[in-house]
FIVOFI-505077 format. One record per residue (C-alpha): residue number from 1; chain; x, y, z. Coordinates in pm, whole numbers, plus 50000, padded with zeros to 5 digits. Layout:
N
@seq NUM; mol A; east X; north Y; up Z
...
REM end
This chain:
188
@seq 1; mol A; east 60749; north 76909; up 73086
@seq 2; mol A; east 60709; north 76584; up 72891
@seq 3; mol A; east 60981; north 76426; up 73017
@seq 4; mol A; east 60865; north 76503; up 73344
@seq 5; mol A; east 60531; north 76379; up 73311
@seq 6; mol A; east 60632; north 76036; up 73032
@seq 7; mol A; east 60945; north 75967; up 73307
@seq 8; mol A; east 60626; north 75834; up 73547
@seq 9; mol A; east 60581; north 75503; up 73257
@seq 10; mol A; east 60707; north 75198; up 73362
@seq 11; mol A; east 60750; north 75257; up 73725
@seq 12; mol A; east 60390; north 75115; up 73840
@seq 13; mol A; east 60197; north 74851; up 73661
@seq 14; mol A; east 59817; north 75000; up 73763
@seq 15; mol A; east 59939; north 75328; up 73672
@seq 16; mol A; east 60079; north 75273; up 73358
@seq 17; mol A; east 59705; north 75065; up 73286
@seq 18; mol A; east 59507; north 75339; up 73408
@seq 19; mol A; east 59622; north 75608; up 73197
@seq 20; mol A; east 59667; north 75346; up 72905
@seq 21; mol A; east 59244; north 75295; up 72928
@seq 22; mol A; east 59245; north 75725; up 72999
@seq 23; mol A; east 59472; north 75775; up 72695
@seq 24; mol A; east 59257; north 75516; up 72431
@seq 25; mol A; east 58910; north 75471; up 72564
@seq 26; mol A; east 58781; north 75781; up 72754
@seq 27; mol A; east 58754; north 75879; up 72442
@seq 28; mol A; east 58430; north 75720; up 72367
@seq 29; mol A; east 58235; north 75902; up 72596
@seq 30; mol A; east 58157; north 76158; up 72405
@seq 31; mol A; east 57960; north 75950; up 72124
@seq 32; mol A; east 57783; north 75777; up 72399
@seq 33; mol A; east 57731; north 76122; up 72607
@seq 34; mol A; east 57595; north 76289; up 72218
@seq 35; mol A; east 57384; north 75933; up 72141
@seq 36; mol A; east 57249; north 75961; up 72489
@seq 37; mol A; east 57118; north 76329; up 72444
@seq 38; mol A; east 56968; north 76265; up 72111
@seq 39; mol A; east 56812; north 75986; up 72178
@seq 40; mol A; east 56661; north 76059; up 72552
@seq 41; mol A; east 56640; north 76450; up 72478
@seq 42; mol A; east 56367; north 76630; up 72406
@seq 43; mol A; east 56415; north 76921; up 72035
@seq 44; mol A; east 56618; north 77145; up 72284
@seq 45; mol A; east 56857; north 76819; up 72375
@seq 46; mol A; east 56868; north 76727; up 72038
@seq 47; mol A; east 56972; north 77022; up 71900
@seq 48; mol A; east 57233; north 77066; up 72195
@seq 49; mol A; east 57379; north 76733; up 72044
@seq 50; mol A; east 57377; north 76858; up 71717
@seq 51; mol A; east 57577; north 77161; up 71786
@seq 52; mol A; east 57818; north 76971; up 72002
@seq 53; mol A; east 57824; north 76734; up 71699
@seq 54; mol A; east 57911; north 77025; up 71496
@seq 55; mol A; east 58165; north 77198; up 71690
@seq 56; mol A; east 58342; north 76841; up 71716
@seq 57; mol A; east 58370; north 76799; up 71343
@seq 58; mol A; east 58443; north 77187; up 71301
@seq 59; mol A; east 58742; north 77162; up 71532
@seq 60; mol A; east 58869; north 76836; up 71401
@seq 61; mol A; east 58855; north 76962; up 71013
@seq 62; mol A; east 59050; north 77255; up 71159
@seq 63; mol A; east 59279; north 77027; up 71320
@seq 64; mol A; east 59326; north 76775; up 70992
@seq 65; mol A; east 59421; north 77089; up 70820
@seq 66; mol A; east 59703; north 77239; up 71040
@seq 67; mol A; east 59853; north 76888; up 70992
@seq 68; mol A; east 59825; north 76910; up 70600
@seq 69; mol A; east 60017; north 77220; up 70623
@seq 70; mol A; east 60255; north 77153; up 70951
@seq 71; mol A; east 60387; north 76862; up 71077
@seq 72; mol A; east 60540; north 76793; up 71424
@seq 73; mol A; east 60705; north 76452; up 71493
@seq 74; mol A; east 60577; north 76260; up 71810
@seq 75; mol A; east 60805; north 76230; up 72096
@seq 76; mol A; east 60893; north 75844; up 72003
@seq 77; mol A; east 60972; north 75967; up 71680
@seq 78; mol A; east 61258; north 76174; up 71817
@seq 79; mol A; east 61345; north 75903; up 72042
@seq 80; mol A; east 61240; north 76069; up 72351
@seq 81; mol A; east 61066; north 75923; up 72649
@seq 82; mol A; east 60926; north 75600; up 72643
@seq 83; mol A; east 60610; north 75497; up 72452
@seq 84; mol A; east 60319; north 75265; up 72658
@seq 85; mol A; east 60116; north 75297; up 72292
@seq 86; mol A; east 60215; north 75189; up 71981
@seq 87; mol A; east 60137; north 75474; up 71716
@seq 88; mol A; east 60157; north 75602; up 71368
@seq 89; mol A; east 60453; north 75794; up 71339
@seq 90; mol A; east 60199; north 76115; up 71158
@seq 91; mol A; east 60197; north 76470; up 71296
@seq 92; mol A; east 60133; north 76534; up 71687
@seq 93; mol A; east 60017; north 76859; up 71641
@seq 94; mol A; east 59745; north 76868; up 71756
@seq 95; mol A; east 59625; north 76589; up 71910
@seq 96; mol A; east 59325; north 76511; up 71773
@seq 97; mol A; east 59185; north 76325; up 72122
@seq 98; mol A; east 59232; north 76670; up 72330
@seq 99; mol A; east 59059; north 76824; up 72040
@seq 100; mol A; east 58787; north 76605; up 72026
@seq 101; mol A; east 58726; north 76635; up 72384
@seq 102; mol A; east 58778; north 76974; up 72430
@seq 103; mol A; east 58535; north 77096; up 72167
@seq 104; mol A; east 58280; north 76912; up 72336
@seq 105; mol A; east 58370; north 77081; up 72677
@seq 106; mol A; east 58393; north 77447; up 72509
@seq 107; mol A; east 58076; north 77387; up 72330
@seq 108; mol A; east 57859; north 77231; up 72607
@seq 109; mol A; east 58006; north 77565; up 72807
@seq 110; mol A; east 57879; north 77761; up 72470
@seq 111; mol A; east 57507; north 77629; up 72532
@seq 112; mol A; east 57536; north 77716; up 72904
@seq 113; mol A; east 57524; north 77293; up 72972
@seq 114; mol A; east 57826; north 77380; up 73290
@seq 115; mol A; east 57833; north 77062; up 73479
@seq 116; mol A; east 57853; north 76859; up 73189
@seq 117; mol A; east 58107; north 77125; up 73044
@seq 118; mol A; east 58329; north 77058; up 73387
@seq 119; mol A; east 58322; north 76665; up 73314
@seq 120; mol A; east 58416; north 76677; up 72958
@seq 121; mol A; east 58721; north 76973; up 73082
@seq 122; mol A; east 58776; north 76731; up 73331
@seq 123; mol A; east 58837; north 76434; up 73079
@seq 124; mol A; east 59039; north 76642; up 72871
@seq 125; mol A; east 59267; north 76706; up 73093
@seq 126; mol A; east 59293; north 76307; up 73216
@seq 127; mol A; east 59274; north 76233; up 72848
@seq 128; mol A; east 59549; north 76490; up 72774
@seq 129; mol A; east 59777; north 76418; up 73050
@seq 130; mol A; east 59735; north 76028; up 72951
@seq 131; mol A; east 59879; north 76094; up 72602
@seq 132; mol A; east 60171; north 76246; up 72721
@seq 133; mol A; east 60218; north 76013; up 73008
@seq 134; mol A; east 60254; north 75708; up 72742
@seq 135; mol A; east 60451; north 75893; up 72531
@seq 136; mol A; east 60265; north 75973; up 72224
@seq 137; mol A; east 60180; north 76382; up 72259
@seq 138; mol A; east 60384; north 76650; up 72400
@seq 139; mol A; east 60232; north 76859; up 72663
@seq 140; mol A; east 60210; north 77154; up 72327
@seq 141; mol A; east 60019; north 76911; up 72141
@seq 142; mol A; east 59758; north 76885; up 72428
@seq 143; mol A; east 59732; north 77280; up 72427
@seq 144; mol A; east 59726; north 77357; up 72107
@seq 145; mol A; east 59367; north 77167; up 72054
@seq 146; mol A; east 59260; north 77440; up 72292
@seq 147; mol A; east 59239; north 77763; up 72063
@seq 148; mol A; east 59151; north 77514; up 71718
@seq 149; mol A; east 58865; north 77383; up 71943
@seq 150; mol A; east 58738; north 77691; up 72096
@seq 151; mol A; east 58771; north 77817; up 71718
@seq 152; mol A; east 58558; north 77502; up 71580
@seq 153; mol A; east 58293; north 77519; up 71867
@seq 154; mol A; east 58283; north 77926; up 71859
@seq 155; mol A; east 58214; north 77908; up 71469
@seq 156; mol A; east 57939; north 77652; up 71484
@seq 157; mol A; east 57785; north 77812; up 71813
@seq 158; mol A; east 57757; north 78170; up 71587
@seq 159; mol A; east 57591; north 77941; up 71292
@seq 160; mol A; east 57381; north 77755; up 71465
@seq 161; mol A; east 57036; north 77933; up 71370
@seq 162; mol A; east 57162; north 77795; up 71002
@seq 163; mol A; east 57292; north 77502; up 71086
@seq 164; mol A; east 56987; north 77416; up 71302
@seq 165; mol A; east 56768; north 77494; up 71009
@seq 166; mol A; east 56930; north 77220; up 70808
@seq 167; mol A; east 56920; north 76995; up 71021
@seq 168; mol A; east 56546; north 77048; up 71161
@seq 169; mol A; east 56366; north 76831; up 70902
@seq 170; mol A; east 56601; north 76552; up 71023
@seq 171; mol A; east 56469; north 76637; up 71417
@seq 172; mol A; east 56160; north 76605; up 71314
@seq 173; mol A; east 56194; north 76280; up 71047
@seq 174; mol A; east 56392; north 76138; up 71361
@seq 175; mol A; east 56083; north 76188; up 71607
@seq 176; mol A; east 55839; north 76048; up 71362
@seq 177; mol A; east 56004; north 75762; up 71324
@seq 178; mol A; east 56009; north 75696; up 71716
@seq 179; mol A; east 55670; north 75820; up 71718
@seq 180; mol A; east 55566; north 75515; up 71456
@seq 181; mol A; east 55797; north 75275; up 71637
@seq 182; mol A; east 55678; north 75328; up 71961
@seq 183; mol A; east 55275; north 75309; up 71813
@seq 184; mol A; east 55400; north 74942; up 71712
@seq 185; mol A; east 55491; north 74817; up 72038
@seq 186; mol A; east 55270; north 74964; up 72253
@seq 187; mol A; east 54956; north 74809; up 72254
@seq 188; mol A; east 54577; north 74971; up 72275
REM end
């Protein structure tokens, strides 16, 4: 399957650029997508981003800690395929982009948020096939950020009455301070 999908590099120009931006920055959506819904969201949206937040740093501790315990060389590594992205030589299992991404997705499903669950499924799967495409992440690596991401988001989603009590003094310190901010500007 990767060689399949990485034999595609080098044979068009846009292509390889397109999935070159999908592979490196589609990424950041999901800090602007969790900045927007703190910031423009009322407590409910807030604490939405929180636990999205969460599940994201959840599934990525999970993820740091397979790699402490199992590594998997990336395909360039092994000299397969060809590589659009220069990377680190560490562990490709799993990548941490799909995992990233996917939390978010599983999560915003979690909270019943389903269209904005199908967009952030959908940019996994760009996201995921884009790593593979320039070489840096087997197909395997994409997949296995599934179950450590479902595992992440489902563990934060069945703490989140505790975790949402920690955090609630910093809602509310948050929405002061806009409240006091906004009292400065706007004028009687």
């Amino acid at each position: 399957m990767f060689r399949f999908i990485n034999s595609f590099a080098e044979s068009n120009v846009s292509l390889d650029k397109a999935m070159i931006f999908a592979a490196l920055y589609l990424i950041y959506t999901v800090p602007l997508f969790l900045l927007a819904l703190w910031i423009m969201g009322n407590d409910k949206k807030k604490k939405e981003a929180l636990l999205v937040f969460l599940s994201v740093l959840a599934s990525l501790t999970l993820a740091w800690l397979i790699t402490k315990f199992y590594y998997h060389p990336r395909p360039f590594v092994v000299g397969l395929g060809k590589e659009l992205i220069k990377h680190a030589a560490d562990s490709s299992f799993p990548s941490d982009h799909a995992t990233f991404i996917f939390a978010v997705a599983f999560a915003l499903l979690l909270i019943k948020e389903y269209w904005e669950s199908l967009i952030f499924f959908a940019l996994f799967l760009a996201v995921g096939f884009a790593r593979v495409y320039c070489g840096i992440h087997f197909p395997y690596d994409i997949l296995g950020a599934i179950p450590i991401s479902m595992l992440g988001a489902f563990a934060s989603f069945m703490l989140r009455n505790t975790l949402f009590s920690l955090f609630s003094g910093l809602i509310r310190f948050y929405n002061n301070i806009l409240k006091r901010l906004s009292n400065l500007f706007v004028s009687k």
